[in-house]
C-alpha positions in Angstrom: 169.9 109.4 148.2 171.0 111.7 150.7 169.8 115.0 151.0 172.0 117.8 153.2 168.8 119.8 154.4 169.3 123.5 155.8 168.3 124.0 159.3 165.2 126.5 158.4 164.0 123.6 156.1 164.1 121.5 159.1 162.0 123.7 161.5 159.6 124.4 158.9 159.0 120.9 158.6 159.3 120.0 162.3 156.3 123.3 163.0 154.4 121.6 160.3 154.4 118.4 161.8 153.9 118.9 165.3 150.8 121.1 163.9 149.4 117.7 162.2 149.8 115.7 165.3 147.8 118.5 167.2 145.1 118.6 164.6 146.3 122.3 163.8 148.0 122.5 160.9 147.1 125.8 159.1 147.3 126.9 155.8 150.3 129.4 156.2 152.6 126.7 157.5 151.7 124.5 154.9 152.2 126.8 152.4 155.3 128.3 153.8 156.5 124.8 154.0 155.4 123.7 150.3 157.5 126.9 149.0 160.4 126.5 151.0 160.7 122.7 149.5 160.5 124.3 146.0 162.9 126.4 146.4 165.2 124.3 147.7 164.8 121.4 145.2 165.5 124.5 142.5 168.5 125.2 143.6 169.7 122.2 144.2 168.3 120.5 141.2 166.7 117.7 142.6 163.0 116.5 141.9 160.7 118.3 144.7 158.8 114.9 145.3 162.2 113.5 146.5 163.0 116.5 148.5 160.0 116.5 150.4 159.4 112.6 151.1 163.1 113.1 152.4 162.6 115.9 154.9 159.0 114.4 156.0 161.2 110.8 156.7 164.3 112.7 158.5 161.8 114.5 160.2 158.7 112.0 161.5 161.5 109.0 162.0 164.7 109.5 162.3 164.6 112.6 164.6 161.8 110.5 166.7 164.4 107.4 167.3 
């Protein structure tokens, strides 16, 4: 499946991870990243799981290649 993800989603995800890989994620960025994914599956009426493993993969691999 192919998810279209809005550009905030993105950053969010992108702050979040870069975060991680410094050892500083904090608990406002994860949350604000946890809500943003909600929403978004809402809206578009997909399952949040999928949304999120989806953004976490465009994020941590396929901007990284």
């Amino acid at each position: 499946m192919t998810i279209d993800f809005p550009d905030n989603l993105i950053a969010l995800e992108t702050t979040a991870w870069t975060q991680i890989q410094r050892g500083e994620l904090t608990v406002d960025t994860a949350r604000a990243v946890h809500e943003a994914v909600t929403a978004f599956a809402l809206q578009k009426g997909l399952r949040r799981m999928d949304v999120e493993l989806g953004l976490k993969t465009l994020v941590r691999y396929e901007t990284a290649a």
